[in-house]
C-alpha positions as a Markdown table, in Angstrom:
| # | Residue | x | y | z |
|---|---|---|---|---|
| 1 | Unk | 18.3 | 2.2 | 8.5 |
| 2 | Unk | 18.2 | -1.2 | 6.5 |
| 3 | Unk | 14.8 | -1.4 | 4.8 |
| 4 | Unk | 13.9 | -5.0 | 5.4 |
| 5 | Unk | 14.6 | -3.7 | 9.5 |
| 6 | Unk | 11.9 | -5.8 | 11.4 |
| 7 | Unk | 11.1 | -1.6 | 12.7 |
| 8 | Unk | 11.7 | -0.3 | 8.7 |
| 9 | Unk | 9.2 | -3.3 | 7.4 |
| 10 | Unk | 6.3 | -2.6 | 10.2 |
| 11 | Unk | 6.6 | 0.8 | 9.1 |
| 12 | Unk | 6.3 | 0.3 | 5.4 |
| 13 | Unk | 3.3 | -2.1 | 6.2 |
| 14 | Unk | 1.9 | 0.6 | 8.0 |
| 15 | Unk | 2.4 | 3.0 | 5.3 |
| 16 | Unk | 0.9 | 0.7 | 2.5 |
| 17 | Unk | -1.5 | -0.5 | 5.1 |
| 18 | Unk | -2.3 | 3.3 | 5.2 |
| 19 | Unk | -2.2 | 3.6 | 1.7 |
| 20 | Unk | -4.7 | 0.4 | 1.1 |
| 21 | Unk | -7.3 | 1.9 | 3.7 |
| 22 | Unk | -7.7 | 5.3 | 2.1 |
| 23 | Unk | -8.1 | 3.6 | -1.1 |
| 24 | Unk | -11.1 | 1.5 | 0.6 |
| 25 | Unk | -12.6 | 5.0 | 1.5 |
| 26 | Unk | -12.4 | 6.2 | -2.3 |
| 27 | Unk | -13.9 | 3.0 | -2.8 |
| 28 | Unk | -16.5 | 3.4 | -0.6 |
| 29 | Unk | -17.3 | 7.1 | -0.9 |
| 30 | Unk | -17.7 | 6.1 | -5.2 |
| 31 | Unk | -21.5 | 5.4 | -4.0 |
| 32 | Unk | -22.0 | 7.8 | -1.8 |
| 33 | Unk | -19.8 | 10.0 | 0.0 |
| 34 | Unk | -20.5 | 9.5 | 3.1 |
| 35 | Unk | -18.3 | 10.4 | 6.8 |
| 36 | Unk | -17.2 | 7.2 | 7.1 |
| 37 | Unk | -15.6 | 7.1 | 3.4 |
| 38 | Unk | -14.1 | 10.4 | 4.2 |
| 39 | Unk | -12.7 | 9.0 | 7.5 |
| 40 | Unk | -11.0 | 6.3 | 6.6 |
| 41 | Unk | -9.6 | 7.8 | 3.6 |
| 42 | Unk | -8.4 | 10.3 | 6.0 |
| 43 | Unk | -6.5 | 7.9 | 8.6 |
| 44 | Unk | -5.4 | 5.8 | 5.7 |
| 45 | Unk | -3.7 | 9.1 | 4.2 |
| 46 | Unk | -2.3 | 10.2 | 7.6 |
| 47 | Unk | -1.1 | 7.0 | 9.1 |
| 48 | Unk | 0.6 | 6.4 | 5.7 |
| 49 | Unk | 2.7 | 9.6 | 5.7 |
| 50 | Unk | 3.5 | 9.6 | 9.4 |
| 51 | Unk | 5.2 | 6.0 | 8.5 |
| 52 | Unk | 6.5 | 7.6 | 5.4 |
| 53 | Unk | 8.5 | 10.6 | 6.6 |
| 54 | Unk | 10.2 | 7.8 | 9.2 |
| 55 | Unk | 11.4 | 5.4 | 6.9 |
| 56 | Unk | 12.9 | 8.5 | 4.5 |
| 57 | Unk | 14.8 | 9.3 | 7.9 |
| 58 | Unk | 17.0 | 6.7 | 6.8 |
| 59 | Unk | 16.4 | 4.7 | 3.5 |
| 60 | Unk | 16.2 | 5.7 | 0.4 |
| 61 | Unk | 13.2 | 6.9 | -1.7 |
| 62 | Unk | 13.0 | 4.7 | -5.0 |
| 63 | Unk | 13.4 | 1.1 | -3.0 |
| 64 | Unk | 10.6 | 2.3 | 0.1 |
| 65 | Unk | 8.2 | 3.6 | -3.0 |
| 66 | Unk | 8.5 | 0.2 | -4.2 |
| 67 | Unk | 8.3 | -2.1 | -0.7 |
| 68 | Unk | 5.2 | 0.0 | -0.2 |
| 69 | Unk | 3.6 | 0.0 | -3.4 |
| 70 | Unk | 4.0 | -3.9 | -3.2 |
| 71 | Unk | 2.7 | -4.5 | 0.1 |
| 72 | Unk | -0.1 | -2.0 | -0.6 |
| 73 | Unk | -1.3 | -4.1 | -4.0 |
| 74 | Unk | -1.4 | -7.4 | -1.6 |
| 75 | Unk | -3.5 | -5.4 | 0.2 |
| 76 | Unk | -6.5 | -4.0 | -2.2 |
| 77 | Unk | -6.2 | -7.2 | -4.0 |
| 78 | Unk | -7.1 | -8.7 | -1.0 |
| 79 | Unk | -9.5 | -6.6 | -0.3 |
| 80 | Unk | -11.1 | -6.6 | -3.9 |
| 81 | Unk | -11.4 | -10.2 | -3.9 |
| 82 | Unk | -13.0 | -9.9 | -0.5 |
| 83 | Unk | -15.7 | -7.9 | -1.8 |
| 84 | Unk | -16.1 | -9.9 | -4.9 |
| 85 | Unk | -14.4 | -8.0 | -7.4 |
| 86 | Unk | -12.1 | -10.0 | -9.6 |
| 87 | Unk | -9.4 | -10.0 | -11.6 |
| 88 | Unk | -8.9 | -10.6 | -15.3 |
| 89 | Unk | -5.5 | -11.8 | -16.6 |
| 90 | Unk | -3.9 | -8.6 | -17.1 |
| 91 | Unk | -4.8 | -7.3 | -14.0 |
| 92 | Unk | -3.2 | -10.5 | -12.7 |
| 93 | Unk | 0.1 | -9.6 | -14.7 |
| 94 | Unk | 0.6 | -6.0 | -13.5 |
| 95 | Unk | 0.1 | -7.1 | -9.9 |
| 96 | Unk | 2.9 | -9.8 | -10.8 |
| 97 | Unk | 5.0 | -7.2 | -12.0 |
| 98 | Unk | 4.8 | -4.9 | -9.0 |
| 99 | Unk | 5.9 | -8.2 | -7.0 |
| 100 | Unk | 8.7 | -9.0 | -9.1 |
| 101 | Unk | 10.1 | -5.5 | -9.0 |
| 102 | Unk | 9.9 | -5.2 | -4.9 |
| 103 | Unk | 11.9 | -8.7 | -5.8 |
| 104 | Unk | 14.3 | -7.7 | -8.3 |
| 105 | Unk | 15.3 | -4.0 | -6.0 |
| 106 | Unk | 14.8 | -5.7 | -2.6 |
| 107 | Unk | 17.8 | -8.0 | -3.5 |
| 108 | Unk | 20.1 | -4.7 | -5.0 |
């Protein structure tokens, strides 16, 4: 199973998609934990390692852990700025470095 698969790459943006939503419920359960917090975080965790365990049916560990870790920082970023939060420069720089590794392996 090729990674970049239109299948493989709706299932990694369901994983980080998964990922990204169960952070949203830590972020909302840090005020208050509430159902709803616990919920999501709960979906986000399962939905993520359903997709998971697929793609590891057929590609390989270290370049999924990436495609998903860069999908899922699109994500919150998204989602941070969304909701106000911003980013300083370094911030900025890490998240530029998670995209240029998914660039740098996606290519190998």
């Amino acid at each position: 199973m090729a990674l970049f698969h239109p299948g493989t790459f709706l299932l990694v943006v369901l994983a980080a998609l998964g990922y990204a939503f169960a952070t949203i419920g830590m972020k909302m359960g840090a005020s208050g934990l509430t159902f709803a917090a616990v919920a999501v975080m709960a979906l986000g965790l399962l939905a993520a390692a359903w997709a998971e365990i697929i793609i590891l049916r057929g590609a390989d560990l270290g370049i999924v852990y990436i495609a998903i870790i860069g999908v899922e920082t699109l994500v919150v970023l998204g989602y941070a700025s969304w909701i106000g939060e911003g980013l300083n420069l370094r911030q900025l720089g890490g998240a530029g470095l998670v995209m240029a590794g998914l660039a740098i392996v996606a290519h190998c």
